[in-house]
N, C-alpha and C positions, 0 to 999 in steps of 0.2 A: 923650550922650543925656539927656534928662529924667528925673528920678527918676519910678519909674511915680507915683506921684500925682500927678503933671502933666501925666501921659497924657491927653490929650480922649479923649470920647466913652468912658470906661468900658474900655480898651484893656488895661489891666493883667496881666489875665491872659490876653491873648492874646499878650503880649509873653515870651514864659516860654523858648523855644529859639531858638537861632538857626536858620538856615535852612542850605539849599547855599551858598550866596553869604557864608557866614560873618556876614550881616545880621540885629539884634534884631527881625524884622519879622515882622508875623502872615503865615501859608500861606495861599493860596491866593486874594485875602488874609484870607479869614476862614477857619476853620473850617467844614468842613458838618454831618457828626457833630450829629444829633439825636440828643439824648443818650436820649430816653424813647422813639425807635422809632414804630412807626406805631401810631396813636391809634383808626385805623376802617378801615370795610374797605376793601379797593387801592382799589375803585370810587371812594369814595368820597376818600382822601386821592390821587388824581389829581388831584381837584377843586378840592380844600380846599388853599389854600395863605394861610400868616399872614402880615401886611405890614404895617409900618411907618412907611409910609408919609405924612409928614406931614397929606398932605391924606387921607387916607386913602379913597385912590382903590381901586374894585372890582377892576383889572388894575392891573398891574404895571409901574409907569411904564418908560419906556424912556429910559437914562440915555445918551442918543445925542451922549456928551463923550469927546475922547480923555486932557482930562488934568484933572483936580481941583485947585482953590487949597487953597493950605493951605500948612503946614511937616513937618519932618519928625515922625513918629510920627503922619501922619491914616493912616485904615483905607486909603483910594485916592488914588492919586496920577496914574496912567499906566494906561490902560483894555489896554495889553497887561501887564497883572502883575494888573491884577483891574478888574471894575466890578461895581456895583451889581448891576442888571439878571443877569447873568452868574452872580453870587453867589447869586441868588435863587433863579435854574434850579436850582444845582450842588446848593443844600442841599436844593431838592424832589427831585430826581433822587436822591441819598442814601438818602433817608425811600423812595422807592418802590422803590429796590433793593436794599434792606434793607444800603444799605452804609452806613462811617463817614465814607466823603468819597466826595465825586462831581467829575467834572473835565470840562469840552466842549471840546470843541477843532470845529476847521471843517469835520472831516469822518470818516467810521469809519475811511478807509483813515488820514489825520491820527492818530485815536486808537492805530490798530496801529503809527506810525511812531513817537508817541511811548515804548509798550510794549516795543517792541524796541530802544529805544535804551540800554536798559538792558544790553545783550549784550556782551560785549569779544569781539576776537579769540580762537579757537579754542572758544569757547563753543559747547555742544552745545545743537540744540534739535530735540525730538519733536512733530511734529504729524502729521495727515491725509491721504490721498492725496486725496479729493473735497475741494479747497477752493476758493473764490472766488478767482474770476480773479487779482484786485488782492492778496489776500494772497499768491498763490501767485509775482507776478510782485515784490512785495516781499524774500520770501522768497530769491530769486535774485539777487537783487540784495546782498543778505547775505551770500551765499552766494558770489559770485564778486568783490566788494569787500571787506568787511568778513573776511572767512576764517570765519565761521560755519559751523559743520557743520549742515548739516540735514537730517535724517533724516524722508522719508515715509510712515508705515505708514498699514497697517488700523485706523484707532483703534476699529472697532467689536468688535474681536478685543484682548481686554484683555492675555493673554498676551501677543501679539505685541506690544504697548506695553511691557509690563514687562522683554521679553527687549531693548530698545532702551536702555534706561533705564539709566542709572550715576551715577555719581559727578561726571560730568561736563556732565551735562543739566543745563542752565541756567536754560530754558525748554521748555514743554509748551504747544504752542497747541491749542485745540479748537472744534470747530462742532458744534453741535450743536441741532436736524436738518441734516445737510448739504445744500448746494448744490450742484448740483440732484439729486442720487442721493438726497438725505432718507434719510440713513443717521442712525442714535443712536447716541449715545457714550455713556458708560458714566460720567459728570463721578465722580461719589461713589469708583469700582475707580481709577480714574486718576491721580485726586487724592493719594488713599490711599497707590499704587505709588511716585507720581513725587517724594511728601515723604518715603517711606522710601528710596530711592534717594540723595538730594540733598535733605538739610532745607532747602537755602534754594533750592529748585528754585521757578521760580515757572510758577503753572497757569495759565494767561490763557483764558477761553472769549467766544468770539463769539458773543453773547447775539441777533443781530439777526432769525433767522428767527422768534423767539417773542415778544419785548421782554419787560420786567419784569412784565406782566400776567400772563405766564402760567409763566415760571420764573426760578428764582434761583439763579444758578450759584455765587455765596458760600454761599449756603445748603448747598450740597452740597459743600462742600471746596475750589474754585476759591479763589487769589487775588484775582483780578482779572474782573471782566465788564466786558467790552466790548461797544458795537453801532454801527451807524451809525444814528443820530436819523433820517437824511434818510427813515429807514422806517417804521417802525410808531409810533414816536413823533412823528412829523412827521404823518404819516396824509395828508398831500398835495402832497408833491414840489414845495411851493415853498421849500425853506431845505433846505442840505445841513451837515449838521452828526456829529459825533461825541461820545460819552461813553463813558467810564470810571468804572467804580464799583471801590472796593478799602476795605480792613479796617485793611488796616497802615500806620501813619502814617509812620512809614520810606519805604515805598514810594511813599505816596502823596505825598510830601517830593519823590523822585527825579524822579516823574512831572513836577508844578508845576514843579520847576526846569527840565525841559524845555522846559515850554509856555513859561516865559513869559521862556526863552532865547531859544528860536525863534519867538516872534508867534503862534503858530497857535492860541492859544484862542479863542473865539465872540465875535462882534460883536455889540455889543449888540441892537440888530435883530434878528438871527438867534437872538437867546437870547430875545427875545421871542416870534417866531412858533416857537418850539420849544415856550415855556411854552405855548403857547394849543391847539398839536396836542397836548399830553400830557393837557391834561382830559378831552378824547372821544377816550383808547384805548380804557377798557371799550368805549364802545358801538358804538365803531368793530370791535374786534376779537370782539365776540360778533356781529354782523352778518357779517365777511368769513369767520371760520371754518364757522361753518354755511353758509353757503352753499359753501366749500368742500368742507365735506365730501358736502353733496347733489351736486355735480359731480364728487366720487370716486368715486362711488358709482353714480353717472350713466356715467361710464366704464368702471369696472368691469365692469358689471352689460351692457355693450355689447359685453364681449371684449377692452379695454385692458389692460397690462402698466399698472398704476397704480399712483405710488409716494406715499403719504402716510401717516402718525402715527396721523391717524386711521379707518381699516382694519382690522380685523381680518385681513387676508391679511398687510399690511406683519411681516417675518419679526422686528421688536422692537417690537411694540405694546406689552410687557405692562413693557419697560424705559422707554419711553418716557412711559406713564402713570404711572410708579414716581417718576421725576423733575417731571413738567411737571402743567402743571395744563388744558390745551388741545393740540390739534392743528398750531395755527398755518393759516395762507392761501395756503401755496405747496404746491404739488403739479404729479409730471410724470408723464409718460406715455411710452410707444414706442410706434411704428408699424411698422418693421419696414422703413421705407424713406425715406430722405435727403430722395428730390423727394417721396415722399408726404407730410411733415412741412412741409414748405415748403411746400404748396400750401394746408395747413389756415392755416398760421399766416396765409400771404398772403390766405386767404379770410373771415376772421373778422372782424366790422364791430363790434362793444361792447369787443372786447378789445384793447388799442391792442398794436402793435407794440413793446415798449421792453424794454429793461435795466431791472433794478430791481426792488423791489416795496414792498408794504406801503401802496402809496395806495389813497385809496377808488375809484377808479378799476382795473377791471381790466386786466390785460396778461398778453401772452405774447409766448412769444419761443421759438430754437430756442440754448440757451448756448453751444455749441458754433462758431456761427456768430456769437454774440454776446458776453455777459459772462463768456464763460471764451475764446474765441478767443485770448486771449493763451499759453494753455496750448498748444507744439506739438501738431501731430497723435500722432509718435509716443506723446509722455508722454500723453497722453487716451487714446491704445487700451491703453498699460499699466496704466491706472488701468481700465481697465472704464469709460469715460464712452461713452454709445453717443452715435455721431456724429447719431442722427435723433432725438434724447430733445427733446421739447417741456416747456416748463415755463409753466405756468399760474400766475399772482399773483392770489388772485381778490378783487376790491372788494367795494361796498355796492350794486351793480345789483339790481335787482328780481331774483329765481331764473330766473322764467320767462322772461323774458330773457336772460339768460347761456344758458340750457341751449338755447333756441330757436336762439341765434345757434352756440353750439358745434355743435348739429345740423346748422344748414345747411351749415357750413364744409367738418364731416367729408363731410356729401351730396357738395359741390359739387367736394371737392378726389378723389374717387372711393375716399376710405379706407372704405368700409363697403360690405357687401352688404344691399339691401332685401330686406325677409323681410315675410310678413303681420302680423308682432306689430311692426313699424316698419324694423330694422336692425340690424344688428351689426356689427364688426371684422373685416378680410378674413383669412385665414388665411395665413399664414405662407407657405405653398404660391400662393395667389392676390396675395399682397405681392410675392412673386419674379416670377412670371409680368406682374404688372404693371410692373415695374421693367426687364423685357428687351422690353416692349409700347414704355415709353417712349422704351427706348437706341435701340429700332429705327427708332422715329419722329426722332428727333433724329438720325439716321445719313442718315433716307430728305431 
């Protein structure tokens, strides 16, 4: 190899370790690690990103090449070990996740696949019982190939995390607010437990129901923060993507060598309409939370079982303001009846039907029937997941619109009694009696 001062392009001291590969060659392939941290506020470094750009174009060119001329020792060679555009993401991504390196991959479930491949057999790992579909059907698959133990608790009950916890936990996954129960974790007691337990125990949180606007799971103890972009960073469900932010350059060593063993890091393309949804988080996510919370509140205040953050009824508001800096946009409800749930969701014309959330567009859905269906029946009644729970994603719609069309829905689907002050929730007693109204009808 060249003595570093015939390194092009100023390379020298990114040439300093080797890598997994035993190769003198820079991570990732650059470094992301801003070394001076963020300069202004989130709002504002969303926005603000510095470029190099020859032409010194306003966006961020899109380096849409799979392979770079050159010799050996340029920065890029092969757009699956790194590219421009990609590199550009990873070091903003960084800087607003207050991490030392940032890493995308094509998708959140991608980014968990490459987080857990850090496991070997017999490795122990403590997570959640309310977890998304795709993590929980990962997990199994761990679980009955790989010989990984994995153990489900209550992670909102710290004790019962810690009495889990040994010498032999590997890994600690957490969500936090959960899907769709929006249960808190407790990242800072967890974190704490699970490095006294296992110093090299690693804390992985799925950052996706909040994104980085509103908490920072490194900041509280976590290793590792993960989400899926394709949500709140994305802000519109056209590019499906993954990110990792982490501290330890070790780790974040193991990660890259994954990615860019297996292919699965961001296309250029895709790393470009990820940069361009991450400039309007803020104003995306102070739009969709308030309005979320005027529809918690709207339900509530109607006789709904309503589970959201921001609440005062929710049984860990005062932990979850302790961590987060917002409510977040998702929030779910009960009704008290299977076809009563289905007939709201069926009836609702602003809130599209889907999986997912975080775009500016509302949705709902019933998970149980949808993006946790992968979870048997069984294991959902032992987890407490009620089979009729609806969960609202709520967008950038005008208020009075969403709450108008949630009104008609509840009307139309017969979930509320009219009263003179408008309507309310049927009672528990009138849910039953409706529900042997219906068996009867579907019998006659």
């Amino acid at each position: 190899m060249a003595a570093s001062g015939d390194i092009p392009n100023g390379l020298a001291t990114g040439l300093k370790h080797l890598d997994l590969d035993g190769h003198d060659l820079p991570p990732s392939p650059a470094p992301s690690t801003p070394t001076n941290g963020r300069k202004y506020a989130l709002a504002t470094e969303l926005v603000y990103t510095e470029s190099n750009d020859q032409f010194n174009s306003s966006s961020t060119p899109i380096y849409q090449s799979a392979t770079f001329k050159g010799g050996p020792g340029q920065e890029y060679d092969y757009t699956r070990s790194g590219n421009p555009t990609r590199t550009h993401l990873e070091r903003h991504l960084a800087k607003i996740m207050c991490a030392k390196r940032a890493l995308v991959v094509s998708s959140g479930m991608g980014a968990l696949d490459v987080i857990t491949r850090i496991l070997k057999p017999g490795d122990e790992v403590v997570t959640g019982d309310d977890l998304y579909g795709g993590t929980n059907r990962l997990l199994n698959y761990l679980r009955s190939n790989n010989d990984i133990i994995v153990h489900h608790i209550d992670t909102t009950n710290v004790e019962k995390v810690k009495s889990a916890l040994t010498s032999k936990t590997a890994m600690v996954l957490l969500e936090t607010p959960t899907n769709p129960l929006i249960k808190i974790v407790d990242i800072a007691s967890i974190s704490t437990a699970a490095h006294a337990a296992n110093p090299k125990a690693v804390v992985a949180v799925d950052n996706t129901m909040l994104s980085p606007y509103l908490q920072n799971p490194l900041h509280l103890g976590a290793d590792v923060s993960y989400e899926s972009g394709t949500k709140y960073l994305s802000g519109h469900h056209d590019v499906m993507a993954g990110v990792i932010g982490i501290n330890d350059e070790v780790l974040g060593d193991r990660f890259f060598f994954m990615i860019n063993s297996t292919g699965c890091g961001l296309a250029p393309f895709d790393s470009w309409l990820l940069l361009r949804g991450i400039k309007t988080l803020s104003v995306r996510m102070e739009k969709q939370q308030t309005n979320a919370q005027a529809i918690a509140e709207f339900l509530e205040n109607h006789g709904f079982k309503v589970r959201f953050p921001g609440l005062k009824s929710h049984p860990q508001y005062a932990l979850h303001w302790s961590q987060a800096r917002g409510a977040g946009a998702v929030l779910s409800f009960e009704t008290g009846s299977i076809a009563l749930s289905e007939r709201i969701v069926e009836s609702t014309h602003l809130f599209g039907i889907s999986v997912s959330f975080g775009c500016v567009n509302s949705l709902i859905s019933m998970p149980c029937r949808m993006s946790h269906a992968s979870i048997d029946p069984a294991t959902r009644k032992e987890r407490a997941l009620p089979e009729d729970i609806i969960r609202l994603c709520v967008g950038i719609e005008d208020l009075d619109d969403l709450i108008a069309d949630l009104s008609q829905a509840l009307v139309r689907a017969g979930a509320v009694r009219l009263t003179d002050n408008g309507f309310e929730a049927l009672s528990a007693e009138e849910v039953e009696g409706e529900s042997r109204s219906t068996v009867l009808v579907m019998d006659g």
